[in-house]
C-alpha positions in Angstrom: -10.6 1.1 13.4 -12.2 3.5 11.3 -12.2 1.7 7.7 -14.7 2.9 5.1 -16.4 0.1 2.3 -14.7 1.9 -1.3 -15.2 1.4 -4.7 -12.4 2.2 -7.2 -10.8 5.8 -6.7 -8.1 7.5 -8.7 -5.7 9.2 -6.4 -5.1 13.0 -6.8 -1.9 13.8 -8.8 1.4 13.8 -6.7 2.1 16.3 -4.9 5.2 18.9 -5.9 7.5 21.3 -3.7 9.2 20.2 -0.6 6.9 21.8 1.7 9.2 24.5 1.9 6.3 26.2 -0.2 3.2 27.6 -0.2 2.0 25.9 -2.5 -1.1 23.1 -1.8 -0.6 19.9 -2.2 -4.0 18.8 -0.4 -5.2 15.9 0.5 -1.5 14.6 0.7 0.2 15.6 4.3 4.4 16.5 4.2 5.8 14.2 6.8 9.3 15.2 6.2 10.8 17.3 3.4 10.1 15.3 -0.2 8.0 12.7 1.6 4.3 12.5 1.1 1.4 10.9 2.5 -2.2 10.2 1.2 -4.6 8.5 3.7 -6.6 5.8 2.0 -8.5 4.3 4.4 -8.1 3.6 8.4 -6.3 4.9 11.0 -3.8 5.2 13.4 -1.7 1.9 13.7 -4.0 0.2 11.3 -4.8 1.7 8.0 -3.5 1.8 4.1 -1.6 4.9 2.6 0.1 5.9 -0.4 3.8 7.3 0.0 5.6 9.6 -2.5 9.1 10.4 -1.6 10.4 12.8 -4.3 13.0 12.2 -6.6 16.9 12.1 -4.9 15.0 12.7 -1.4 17.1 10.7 1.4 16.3 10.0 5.0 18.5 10.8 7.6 21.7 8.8 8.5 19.9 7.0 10.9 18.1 3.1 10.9 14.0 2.7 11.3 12.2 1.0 13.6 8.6 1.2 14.9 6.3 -0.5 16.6 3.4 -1.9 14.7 3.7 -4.2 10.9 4.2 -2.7 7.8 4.2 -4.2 4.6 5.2 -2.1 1.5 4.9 -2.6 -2.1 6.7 0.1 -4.9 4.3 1.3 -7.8 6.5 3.9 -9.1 9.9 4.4 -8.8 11.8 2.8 -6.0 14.4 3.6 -3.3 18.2 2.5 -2.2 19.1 1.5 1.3 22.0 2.7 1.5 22.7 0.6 4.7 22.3 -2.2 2.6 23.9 -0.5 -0.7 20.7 -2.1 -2.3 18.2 -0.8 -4.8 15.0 -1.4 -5.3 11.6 -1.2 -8.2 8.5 -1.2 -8.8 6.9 -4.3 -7.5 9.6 -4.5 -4.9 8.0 -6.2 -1.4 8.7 -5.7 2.6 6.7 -7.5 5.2 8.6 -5.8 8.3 8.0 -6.8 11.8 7.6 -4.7 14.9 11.1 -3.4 15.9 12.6 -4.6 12.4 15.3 -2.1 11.9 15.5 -1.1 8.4 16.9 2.0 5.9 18.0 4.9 5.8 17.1 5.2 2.1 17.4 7.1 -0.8 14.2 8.0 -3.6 15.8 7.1 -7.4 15.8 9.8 -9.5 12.2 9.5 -10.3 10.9 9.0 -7.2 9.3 6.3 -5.5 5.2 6.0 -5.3 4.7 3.0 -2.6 1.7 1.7 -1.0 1.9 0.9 2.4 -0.7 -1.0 5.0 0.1 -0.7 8.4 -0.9 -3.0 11.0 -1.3 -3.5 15.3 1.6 -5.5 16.6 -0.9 -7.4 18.0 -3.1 -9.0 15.4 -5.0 -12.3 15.6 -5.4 -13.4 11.6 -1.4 -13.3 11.2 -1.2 -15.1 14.9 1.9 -12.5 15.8 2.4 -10.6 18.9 
């Protein structure tokens, strides 16, 4: 684990375009069309990012699942699942296990700013496997 001690930062204004641009949006990386990640602070399967899904973007027809522990909390914005035909805002909450399924979603018409910490599916302090 690669975390780095931090003061207080202010995070770089969100990014615009659907990556189907030239346009920059560093240090946020496109990981699908209208969703955006910035890297906070770790890495791989353990480490904290903020998520920007752009306003109306949607997710594919199909559920999630992964492998490691993912909590989520909304800041700005907020999504539908439209699985569940549920909606939800800022200061919404998931604590997902490994293999959870979950989604697809939808982005409200403002978008949805979320921070998420992933974790190991293996970690001592929450005595999971």
């Amino acid at each position: 684990m690669s975390f780095i001690q931090k003061e207080f930062t202010t995070p770089p204004p969100l990014p615009t375009g659907r990556g189907d641009t030239s346009q920059d949006n560093s240090p946020w990386t496109l990981l699908s069309p209208g969703i955006w990640e910035l890297h906070l602070n770790g890495s791989n399967e353990h480490k904290s990012v903020l998520q920007w899904w752009e306003p109306n973007t949607e997710t594919s027809s199909q559920r999630i699942s992964h492998s490691f522990i993912e909590e989520v909390c909304f800041l700005k914005g907020g999504l539908e699942d439209l699985y569940l035909s549920e909606s939800w805002g800022v200061g919404a909450y998931a604590f997902r296990l490994p293999g959870m399924l979950h989604g697809p979603y939808k982005a409200s018409k403002d978008g949805c700013l979320m921070f998420v910490k992933v974790l190991p599916a293996v970690d001592n302090k929450l005595g999971m496997t």
